[in-house]
C-alpha positions as CSV (number, residue, x, y, z in Angstrom):
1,X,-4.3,-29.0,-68.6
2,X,-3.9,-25.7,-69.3
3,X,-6.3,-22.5,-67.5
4,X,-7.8,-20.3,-70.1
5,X,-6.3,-17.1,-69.4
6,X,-9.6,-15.4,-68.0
7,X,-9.8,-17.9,-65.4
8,X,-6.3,-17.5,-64.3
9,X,-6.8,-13.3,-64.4
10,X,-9.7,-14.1,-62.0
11,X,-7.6,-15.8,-59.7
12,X,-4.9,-13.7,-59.7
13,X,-7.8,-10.2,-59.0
14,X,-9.3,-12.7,-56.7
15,X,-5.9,-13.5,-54.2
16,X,-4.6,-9.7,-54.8
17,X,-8.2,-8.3,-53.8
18,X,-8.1,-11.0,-50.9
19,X,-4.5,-9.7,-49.6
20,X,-5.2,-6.2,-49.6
21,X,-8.2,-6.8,-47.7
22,X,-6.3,-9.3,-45.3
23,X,-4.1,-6.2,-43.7
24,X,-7.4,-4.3,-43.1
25,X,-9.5,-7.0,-41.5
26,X,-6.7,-8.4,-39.5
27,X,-6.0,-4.9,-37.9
28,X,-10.1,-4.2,-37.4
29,X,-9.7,-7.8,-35.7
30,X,-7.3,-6.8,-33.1
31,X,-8.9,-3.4,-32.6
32,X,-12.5,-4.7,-31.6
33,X,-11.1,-8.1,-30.0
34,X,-7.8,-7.1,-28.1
35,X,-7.9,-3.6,-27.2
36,X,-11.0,-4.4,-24.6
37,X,-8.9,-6.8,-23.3
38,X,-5.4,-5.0,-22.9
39,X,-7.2,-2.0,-21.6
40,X,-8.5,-4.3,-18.6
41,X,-5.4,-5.3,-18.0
42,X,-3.7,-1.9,-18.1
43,X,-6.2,-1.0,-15.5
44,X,-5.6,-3.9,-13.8
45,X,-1.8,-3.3,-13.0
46,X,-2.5,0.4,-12.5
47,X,-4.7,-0.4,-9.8
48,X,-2.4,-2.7,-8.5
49,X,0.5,-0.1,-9.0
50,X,-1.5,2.3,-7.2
51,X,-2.6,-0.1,-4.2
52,X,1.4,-0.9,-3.5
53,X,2.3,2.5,-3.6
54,X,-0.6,3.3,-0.8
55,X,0.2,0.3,1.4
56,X,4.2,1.5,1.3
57,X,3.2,4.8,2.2
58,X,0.9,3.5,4.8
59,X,3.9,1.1,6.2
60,X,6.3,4.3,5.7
61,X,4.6,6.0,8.3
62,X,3.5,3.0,10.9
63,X,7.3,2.4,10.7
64,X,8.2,6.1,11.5
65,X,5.6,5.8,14.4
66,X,6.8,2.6,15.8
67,X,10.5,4.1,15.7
68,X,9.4,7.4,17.5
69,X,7.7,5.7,20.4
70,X,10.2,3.1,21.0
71,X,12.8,6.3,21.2
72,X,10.6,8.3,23.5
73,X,10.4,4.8,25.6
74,X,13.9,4.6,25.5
75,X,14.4,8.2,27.0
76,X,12.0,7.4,29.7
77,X,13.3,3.7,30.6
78,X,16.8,5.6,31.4
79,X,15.8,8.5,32.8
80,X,16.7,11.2,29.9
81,X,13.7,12.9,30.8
82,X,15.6,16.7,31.2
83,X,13.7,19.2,28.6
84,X,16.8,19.6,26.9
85,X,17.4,15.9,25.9
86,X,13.5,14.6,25.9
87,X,12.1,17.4,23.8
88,X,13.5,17.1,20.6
89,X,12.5,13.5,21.1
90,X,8.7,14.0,21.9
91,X,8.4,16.3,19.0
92,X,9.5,13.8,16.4
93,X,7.4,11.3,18.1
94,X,4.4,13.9,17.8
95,X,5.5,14.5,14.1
96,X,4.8,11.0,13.5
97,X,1.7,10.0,15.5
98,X,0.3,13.6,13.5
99,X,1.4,12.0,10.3
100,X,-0.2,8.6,11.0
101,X,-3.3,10.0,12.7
102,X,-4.5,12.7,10.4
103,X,-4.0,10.3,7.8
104,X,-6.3,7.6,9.1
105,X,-9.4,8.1,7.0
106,X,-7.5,8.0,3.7
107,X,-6.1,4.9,5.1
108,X,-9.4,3.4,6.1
109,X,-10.9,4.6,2.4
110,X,-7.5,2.6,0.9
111,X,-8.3,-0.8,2.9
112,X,-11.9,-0.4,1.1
113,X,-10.7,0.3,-2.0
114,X,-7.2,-1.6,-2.7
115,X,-6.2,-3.6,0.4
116,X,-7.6,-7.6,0.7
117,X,-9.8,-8.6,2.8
118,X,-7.3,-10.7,5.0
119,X,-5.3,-7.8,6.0
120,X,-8.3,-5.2,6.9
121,X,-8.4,-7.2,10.1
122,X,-4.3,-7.0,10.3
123,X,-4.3,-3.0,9.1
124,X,-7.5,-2.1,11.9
125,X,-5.5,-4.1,14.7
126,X,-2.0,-2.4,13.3
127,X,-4.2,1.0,13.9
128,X,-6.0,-0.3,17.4
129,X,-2.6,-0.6,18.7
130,X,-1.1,2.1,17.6
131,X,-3.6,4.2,19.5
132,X,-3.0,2.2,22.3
133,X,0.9,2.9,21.9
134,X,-0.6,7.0,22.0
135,X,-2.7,6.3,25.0
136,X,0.5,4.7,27.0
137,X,2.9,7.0,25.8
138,X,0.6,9.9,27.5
139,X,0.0,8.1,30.9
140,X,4.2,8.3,31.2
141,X,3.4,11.6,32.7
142,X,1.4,10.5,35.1
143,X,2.4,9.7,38.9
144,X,2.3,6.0,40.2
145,X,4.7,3.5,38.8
146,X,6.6,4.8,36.6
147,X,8.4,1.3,35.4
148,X,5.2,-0.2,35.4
149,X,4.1,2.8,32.8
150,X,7.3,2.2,30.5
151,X,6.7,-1.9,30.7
152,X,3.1,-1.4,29.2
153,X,4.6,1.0,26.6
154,X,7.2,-1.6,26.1
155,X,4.8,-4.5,25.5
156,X,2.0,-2.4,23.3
157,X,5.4,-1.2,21.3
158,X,6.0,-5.0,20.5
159,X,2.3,-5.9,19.6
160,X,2.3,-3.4,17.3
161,X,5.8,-4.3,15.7
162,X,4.6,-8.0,15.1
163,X,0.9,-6.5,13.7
164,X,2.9,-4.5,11.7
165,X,5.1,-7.4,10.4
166,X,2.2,-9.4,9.6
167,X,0.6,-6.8,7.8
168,X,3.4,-5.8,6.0
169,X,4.0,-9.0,4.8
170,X,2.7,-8.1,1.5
171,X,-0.1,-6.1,-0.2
């Protein structure tokens, strides 16, 4: 059986119409269906990008702390305490508790804002502590017992090391 030839013009408009209207719909498709989605994800893995970036920064300067007291420690447990030798110590270790302290809000606002919730409790412990490690380090210019002084130093210096390592674990 053979098509009349108006019939088989008809189908041949009707698929060409069809595929130059395929191209068209197809891309309207993706553009009212997909882009909402890859948009959430893009800002998705931004906000994860910009949450690992502010958790290395915070870790960059708890480990800088951490580092500067243990030294100052050090200069106190063997008796390196001449100006001369202890000062340039002290004034990196006050170049890091500045950096750490004066940054503490902006760290508080990223645990809000980026950090889970099961390491607020490690990153407000991490920061407990390191006040602490502040507090100590001051009373090593006090009179009594000196080795008594550096021994508390010592031990706060270690609880915050392991609050750090457990916080640091992973954003």
């Amino acid at each position: 059986m053979e098509l009349h030839p108006i019939a088989f013009r008809f189908t041949q408009d009707f698929s060409e119409a069809a595929f130059d209207w395929l191209f068209p719909m197809l891309v309207l498709f993706v553009a009212l269906f997909f882009t909402p989605a890859i948009e959430s994800i893009r800002l998705r893995l931004n906000r994860v990008d910009i949450s690992t970036r502010m958790f290395e920064q915070f870790a960059l300067d708890l480990s800088t702390f951490v580092f500067r007291a243990e030294r100052v420690r050090e200069y106190f447990e063997k008796g390196w305490t001449a100006p001369e030798q202890i000062n340039p110590v002290i004034d990196e270790y006050f170049a890091a508790v500045t950096a750490l302290r004066s940054k503490e809000l902006v760290y508080e606002y990223w645990d809000q804002k980026f950090w889970k919730e099961d390491q607020r409790a490690l990153f407000k412990r991490a920061l407990g502590i390191s006040h602490e490690v502040d507090e100590d380090l001051h009373r090593l210019n006090g009179d009594g017992d000196a080795q008594a002084r550096i021994a508390r130093l010592e031990l706060e210096i270690s609880r915050l090391r392991r609050a750090g390592a457990f916080m640091l674990a992973g954003p």
